[in-house]
Legacy VTK file of the C-alpha trace (Angstrom):
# vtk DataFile Version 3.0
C-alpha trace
ASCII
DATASET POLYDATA
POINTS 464 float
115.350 123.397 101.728
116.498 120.082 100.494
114.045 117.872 98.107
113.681 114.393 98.474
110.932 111.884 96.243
110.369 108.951 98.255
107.025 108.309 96.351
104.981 109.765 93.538
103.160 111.425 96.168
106.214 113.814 96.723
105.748 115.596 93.470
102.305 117.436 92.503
100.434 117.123 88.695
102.308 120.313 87.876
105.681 119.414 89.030
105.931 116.469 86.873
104.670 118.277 84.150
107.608 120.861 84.254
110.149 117.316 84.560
108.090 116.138 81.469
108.745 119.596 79.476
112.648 119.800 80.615
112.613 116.276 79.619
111.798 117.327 76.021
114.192 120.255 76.426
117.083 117.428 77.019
116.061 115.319 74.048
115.711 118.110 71.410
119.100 119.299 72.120
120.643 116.096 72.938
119.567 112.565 70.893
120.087 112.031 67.214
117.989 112.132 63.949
118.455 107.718 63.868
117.628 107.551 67.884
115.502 110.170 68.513
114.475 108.489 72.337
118.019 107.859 73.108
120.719 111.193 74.718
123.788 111.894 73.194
126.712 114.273 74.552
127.253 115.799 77.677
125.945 119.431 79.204
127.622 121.627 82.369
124.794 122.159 84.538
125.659 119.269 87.164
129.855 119.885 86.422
130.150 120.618 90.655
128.126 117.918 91.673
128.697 114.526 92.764
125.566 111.616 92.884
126.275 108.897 95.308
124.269 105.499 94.027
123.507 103.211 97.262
122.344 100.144 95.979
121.357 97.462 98.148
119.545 95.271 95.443
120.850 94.289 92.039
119.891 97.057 89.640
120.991 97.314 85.850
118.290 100.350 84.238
117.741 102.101 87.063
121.403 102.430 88.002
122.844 103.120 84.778
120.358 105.596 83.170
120.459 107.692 86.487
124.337 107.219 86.163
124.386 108.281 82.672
121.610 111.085 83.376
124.594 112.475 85.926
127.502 112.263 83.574
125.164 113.719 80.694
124.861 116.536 82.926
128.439 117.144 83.406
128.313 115.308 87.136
130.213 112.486 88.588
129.292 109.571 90.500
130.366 107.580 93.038
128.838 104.393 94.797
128.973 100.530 94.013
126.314 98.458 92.645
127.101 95.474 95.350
126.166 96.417 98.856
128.347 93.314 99.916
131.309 95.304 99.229
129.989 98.272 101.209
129.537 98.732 105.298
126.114 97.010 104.637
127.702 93.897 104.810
129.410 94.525 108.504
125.714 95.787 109.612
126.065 99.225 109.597
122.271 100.953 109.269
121.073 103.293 106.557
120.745 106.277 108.849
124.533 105.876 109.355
125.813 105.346 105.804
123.991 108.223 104.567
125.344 110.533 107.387
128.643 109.449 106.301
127.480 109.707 102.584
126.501 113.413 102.718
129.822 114.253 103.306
131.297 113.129 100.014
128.407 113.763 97.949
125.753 116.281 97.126
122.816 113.980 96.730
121.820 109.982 97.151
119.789 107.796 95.015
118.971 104.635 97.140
117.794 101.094 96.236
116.960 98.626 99.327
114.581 95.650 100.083
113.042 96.976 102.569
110.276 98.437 102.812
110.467 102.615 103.631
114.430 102.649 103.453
114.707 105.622 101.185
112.055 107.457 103.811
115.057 106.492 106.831
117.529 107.432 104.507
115.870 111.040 104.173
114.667 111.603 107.701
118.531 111.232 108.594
120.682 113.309 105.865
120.977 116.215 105.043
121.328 115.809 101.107
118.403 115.164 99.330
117.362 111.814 98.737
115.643 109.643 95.454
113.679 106.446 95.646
115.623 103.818 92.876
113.578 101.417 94.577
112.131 100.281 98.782
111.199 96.627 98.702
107.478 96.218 97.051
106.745 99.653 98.641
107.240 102.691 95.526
109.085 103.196 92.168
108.473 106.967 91.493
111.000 107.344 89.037
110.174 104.858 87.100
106.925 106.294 86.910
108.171 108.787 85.877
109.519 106.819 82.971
106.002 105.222 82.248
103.858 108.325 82.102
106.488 109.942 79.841
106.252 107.263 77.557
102.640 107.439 77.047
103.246 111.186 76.723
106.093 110.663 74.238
103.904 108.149 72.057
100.689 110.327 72.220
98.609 108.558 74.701
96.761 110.956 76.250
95.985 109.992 80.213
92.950 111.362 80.918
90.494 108.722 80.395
92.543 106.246 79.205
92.045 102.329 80.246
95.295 101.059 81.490
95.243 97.438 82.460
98.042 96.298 84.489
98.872 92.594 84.219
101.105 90.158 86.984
102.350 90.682 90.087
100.270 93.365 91.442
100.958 92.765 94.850
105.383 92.751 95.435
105.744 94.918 92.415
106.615 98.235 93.217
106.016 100.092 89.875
102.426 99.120 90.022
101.725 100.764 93.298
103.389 103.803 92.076
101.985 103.707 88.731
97.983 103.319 89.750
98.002 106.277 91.931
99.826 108.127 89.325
97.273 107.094 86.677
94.877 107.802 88.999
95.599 111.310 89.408
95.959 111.920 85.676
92.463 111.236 84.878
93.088 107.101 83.785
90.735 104.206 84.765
93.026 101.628 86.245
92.099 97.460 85.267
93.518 95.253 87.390
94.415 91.893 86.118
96.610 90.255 88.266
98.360 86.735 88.725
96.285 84.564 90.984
97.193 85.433 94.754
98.985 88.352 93.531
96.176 91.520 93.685
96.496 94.420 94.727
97.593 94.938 97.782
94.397 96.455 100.300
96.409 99.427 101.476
96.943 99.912 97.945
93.462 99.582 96.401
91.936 101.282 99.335
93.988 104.743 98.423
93.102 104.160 95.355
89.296 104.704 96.154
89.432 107.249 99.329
92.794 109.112 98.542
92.565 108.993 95.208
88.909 108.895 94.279
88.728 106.809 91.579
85.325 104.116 92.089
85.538 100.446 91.652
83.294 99.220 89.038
82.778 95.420 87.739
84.522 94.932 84.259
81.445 93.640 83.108
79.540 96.815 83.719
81.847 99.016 82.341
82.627 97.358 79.368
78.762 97.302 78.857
78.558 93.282 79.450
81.152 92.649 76.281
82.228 88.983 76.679
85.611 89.968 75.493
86.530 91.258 79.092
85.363 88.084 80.729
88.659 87.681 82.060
88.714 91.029 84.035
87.274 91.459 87.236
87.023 95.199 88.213
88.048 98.564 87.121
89.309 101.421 88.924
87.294 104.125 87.479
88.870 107.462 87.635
87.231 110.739 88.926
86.727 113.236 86.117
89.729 115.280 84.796
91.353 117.686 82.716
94.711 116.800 83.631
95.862 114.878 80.715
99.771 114.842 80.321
98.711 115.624 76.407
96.146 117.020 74.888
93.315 114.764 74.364
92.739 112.680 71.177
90.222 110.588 69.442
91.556 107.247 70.091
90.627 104.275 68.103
87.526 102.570 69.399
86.362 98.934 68.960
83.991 98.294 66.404
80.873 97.836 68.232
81.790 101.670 69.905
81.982 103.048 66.644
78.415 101.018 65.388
76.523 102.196 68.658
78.251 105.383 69.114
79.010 104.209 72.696
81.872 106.140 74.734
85.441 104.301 74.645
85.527 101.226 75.803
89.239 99.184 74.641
92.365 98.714 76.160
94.947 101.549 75.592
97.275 100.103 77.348
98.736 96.355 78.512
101.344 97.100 81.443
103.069 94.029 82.065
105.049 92.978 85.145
107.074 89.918 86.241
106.845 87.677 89.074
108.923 89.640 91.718
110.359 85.745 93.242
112.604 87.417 95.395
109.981 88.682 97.446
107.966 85.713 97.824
107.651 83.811 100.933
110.368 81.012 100.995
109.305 77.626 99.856
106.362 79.516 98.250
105.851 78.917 94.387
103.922 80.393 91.729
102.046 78.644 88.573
99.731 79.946 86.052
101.539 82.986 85.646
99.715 85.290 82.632
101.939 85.266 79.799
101.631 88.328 77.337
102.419 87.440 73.833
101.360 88.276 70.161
98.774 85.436 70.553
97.447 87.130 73.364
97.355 90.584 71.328
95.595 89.384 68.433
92.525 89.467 70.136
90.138 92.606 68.634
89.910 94.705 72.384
93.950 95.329 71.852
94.154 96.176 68.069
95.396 99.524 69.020
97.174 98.581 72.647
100.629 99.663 73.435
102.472 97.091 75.798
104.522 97.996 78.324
107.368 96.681 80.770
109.594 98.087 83.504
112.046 95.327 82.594
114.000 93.201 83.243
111.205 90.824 81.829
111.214 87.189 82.544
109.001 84.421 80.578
105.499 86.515 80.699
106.325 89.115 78.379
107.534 87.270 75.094
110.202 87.953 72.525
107.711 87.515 69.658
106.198 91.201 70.347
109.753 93.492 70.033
109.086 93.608 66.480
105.839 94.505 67.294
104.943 98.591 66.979
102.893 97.802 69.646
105.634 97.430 71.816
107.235 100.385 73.628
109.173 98.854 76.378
112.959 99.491 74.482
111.610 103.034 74.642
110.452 103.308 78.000
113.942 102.367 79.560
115.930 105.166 76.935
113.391 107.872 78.445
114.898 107.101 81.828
118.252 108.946 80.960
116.159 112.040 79.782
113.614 112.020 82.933
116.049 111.299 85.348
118.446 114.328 83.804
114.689 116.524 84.038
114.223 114.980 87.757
117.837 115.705 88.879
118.119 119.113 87.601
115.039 120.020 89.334
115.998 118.486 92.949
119.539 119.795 92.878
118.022 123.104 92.196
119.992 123.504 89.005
117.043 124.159 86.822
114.667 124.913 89.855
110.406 124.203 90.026
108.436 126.940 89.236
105.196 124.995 90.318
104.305 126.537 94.666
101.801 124.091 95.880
101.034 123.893 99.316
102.216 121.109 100.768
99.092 118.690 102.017
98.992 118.751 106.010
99.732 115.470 108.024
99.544 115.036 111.376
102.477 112.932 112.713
102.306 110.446 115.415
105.044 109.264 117.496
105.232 107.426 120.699
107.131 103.990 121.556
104.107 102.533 123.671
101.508 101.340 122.106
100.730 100.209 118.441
103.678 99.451 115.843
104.016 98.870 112.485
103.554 94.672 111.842
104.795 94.719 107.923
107.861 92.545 108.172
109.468 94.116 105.779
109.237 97.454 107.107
112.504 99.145 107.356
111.798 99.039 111.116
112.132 95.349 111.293
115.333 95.218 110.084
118.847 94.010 112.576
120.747 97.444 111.741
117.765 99.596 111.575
115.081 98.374 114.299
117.633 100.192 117.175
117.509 103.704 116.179
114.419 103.521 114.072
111.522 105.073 116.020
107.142 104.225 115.887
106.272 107.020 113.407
102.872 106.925 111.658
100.699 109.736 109.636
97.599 110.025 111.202
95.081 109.539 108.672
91.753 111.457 109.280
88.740 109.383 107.809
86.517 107.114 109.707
86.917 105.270 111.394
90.655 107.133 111.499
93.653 105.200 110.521
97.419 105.159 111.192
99.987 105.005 108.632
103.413 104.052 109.116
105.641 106.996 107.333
108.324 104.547 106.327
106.606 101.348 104.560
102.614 103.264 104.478
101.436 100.111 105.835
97.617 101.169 107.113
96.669 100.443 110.449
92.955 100.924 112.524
93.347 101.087 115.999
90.768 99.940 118.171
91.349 102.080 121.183
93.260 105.170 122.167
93.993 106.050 125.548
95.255 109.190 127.531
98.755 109.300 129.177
98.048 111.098 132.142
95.117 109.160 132.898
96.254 105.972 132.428
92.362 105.393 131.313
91.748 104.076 127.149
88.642 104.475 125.040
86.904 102.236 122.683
85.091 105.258 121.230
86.844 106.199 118.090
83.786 108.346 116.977
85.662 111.861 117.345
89.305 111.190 117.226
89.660 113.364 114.115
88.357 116.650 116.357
90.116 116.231 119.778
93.616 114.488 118.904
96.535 115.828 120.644
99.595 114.400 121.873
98.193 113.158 124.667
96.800 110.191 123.032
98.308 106.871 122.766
96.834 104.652 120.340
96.569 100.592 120.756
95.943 98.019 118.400
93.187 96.342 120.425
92.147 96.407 124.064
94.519 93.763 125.265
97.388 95.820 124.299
96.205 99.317 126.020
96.206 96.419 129.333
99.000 94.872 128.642
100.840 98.547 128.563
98.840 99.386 132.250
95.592 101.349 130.872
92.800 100.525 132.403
89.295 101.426 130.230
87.520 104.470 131.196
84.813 103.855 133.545
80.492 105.067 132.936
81.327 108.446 134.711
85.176 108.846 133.151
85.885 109.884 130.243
89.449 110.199 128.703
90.880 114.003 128.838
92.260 114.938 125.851
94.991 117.263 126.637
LINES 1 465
464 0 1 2 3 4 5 6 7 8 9 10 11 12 13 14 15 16 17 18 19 20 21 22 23 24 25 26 27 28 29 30 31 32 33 34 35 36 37 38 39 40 41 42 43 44 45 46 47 48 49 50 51 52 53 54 55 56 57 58 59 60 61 62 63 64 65 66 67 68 69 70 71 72 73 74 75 76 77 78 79 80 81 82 83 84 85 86 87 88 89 90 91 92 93 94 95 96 97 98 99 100 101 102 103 104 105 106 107 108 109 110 111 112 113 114 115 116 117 118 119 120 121 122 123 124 125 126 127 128 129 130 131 132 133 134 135 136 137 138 139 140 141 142 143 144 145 146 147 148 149 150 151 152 153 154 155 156 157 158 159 160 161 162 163 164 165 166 167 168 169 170 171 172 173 174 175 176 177 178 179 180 181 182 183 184 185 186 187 188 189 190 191 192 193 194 195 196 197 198 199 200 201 202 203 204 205 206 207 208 209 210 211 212 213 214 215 216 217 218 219 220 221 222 223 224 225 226 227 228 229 230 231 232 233 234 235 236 237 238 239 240 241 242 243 244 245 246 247 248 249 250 251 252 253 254 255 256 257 258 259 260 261 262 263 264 265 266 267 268 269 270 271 272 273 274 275 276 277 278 279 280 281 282 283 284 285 286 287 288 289 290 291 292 293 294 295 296 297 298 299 300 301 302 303 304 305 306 307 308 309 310 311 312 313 314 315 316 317 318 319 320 321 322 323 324 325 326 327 328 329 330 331 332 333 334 335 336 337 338 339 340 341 342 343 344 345 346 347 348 349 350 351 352 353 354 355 356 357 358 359 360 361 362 363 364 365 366 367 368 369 370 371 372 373 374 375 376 377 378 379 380 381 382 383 384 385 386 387 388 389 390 391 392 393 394 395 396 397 398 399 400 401 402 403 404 405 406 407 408 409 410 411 412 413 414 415 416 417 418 419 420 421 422 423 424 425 426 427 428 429 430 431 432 433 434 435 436 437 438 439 440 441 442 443 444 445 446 447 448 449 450 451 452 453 454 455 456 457 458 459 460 461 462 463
């Protein structure tokens, strides 16, 4: 059965421990005394294996420490790093190039700007599939990356207050990030450029998929005028999961003179402005700028910073001297996790982690609601054609719809039965009665517009 990661969500707590531990299996045998972060030499495992790299967006980490995790397994690669040179440019879809793909290569890593490509690329070949990148959707190999370096530099997770800074709304490594951190026991602290929060699919997973409760900064830093500038936290639920075993980590002084619980900043994440994913004509000022200034002040005294790179003007060059600062490291542990992560998927060093699966129930029809995200792999000219209306239905309540390719949210107003012809308004127990009878609509004026008529005092809609 072929593996593909399209998000974090595709690989459990213990999963990504075992890519952590092969991970340290690579570097102990592989990087020298001077560089200990960095891989050196070249193993067998991957020797009949070929990695095709589709990239659709310009890449320079991602590409070349997954290329150099291949060759350091003994694997080749094929692909280009300019989709202009590829079929892209004469329109040919995803579905088709990795159909063609699978034929010369035994599995794809894909990079594109819109939004659930990698999931299209995976619902069509057979070969597994990795996620270098969809649009602002998910990172989860450069997760990956992040939570290894905190691991690597002895930050233990669980617990720890992780404030993410910039673009919080385009970047993809933040959405893949929080619900990592999340799920490893951290408190997530928002501070984002203004306009730029986190998305409300995002933060709303955060709280009902994920668990963790939104509290005001002020409260949780016990009303310490130092956080004045931070509006919430993302508080996680209580866990053991730690990727290391937990420390005493430094506290602020006032914590150590009340004997209060932790209350600083472990860690600074910082992100750029993602300006190719703005709005056109739209512009940005006031853009938070992270700089030793800025880490002088007492609440990050013991903060590592981090970066997925490339940086731009808000992370500044006064800080790479700084021991503080662990970006350099963060991209050299991509050659090591991406060896770990390809080893695993390819089967070469296989999972022993069996977790069930979580069950979804998939929804599919072409009348009724759609997905509305623009830059949903559904919207685009060589993929809207063959591309069908899929969503995961989501069972809270009210119940929601999910589109499988960009996880856009969506909460339909009305449902309606096919044979019938009649729709509903009454959402109240959808979650016990769905079938495949149902066809859901966005609002009443589309269950008319598609020839339902609403169900009348002494109707009600059959169910299947």
């Amino acid at each position: 059965m072929k593996r593909d990661i399209i998000t974090i969500g595709d690989l459990t707590n213990s999963e990504i421990e075992e890519i952590f531990d092969l991970a340290d299996q690579f570097l102990k045998e592989m990087s020298v005394p001077a560089h200990p972060h960095r891989i050196r030499g070249r193993r067998t495992d991957a020797q009949s294996h070929l990695m095709a790299a589709l990239f659709y967006e310009p890449s320079t980490r991602t590409r070349f420490s997954f290329e150099a995790a291949m060759l350091r397994l003994g694997g080749n690669v094929l692909g280009s790093a300019d989709a202009a040179t590829t079929s892209a440019a004469k329109g040919e879809s995803v579905a088709d190039t990795v159909r063609v793909v699978e034929n010369y290569a035994d599995f794809a890593i894909i990079r594109h700007p819109s939004e659930g490509a990698a999931r299209a690329a995976a619902e069509y070949g057979d070969i597994p599939v990795i996620n270098a990148g969809d649009g602002g959707h998910e990172h989860p190999t450069q997760t990956l990356c992040d939570l290894y370096t905190l691991r690597k530099e002895s930050k233990a997770l669980s617990s720890a207050n992780v404030m993410i800074v910039g673009d919080l709304k385009n970047g993809r490594t933040v959405h893949s990030l929080v619900y990592a951190l999340a799920r490893f026991g951290a408190n997530v602290i928002p501070r984002p450029a203004k306009g730029l929060e986190l998305p409300v699919d995002v933060s709303r997973r955060l709280i009902e998929e994920y668990k963790a409760t939104p509290v005001p900064a002020r409260q949780f830093f016990a009303g310490n005028e130092e956080f004045g500038d931070l509006d919430v936290v993302y508080v996680s639920a209580e866990s053991n999961l730690g990727l290391v075993p937990a420390k005493q980590r430094p506290r602020l002084d006032s914590d150590v003179n009340s004997g209060a619980p932790h209350r600083g900043i472990d860690v600074v994440y910082v992100t750029r402005l993602q300006g190719e994913r703005l709005a056109g004509g739209e512009k940005r000022g006031d853009y938070p700028v992270i700089d030793k200034s800025f880490m002088s002040a007492k609440r990050f005294r013991d903060t590592s910073v981090m970066h997925p790179l490339p940086r731009v003007s808000e992370l500044s060059y006064d800080l790479d001297e700084d021991p503080r600062g662990l970006y350099f490291k963060q991209a050299a542990y991509g050659v090591p996790i991406r060896m770990a992560l390809i080893a695993k998927v390819l089967g070469l060093i296989p999972f022993v982690s069996t977790e069930p699966a979580p069950e979804m129930t998939l929804y599919s029809r072409e009348d009724g609601i759609a997905c509305s995200n623009p830059r949903c792999i559904t919207h685009h000219p060589s993929e809207r054609r063959h591309l069908r209306k899929k969503f995961w239905l989501i069972k809270t309540r009210p119940a929601m719809l999910r589109c499988i390719y960009c996880e856009h949210n969506y909460a339909p107003q009305c449902y309606g039965d096919v044979a019938t012809r009649r729709y509903t308004t009454d959402l109240a127990e959808l979650d016990t009665i769905y079938s495949d009878q149902i066809v859901f609509f966005g609002d009443e004026a589309q269950a008319r517009e598609t020839g339902f008529k609403p169900e009348t005092a002494t109707e009600k809609v059959r169910h299947g």
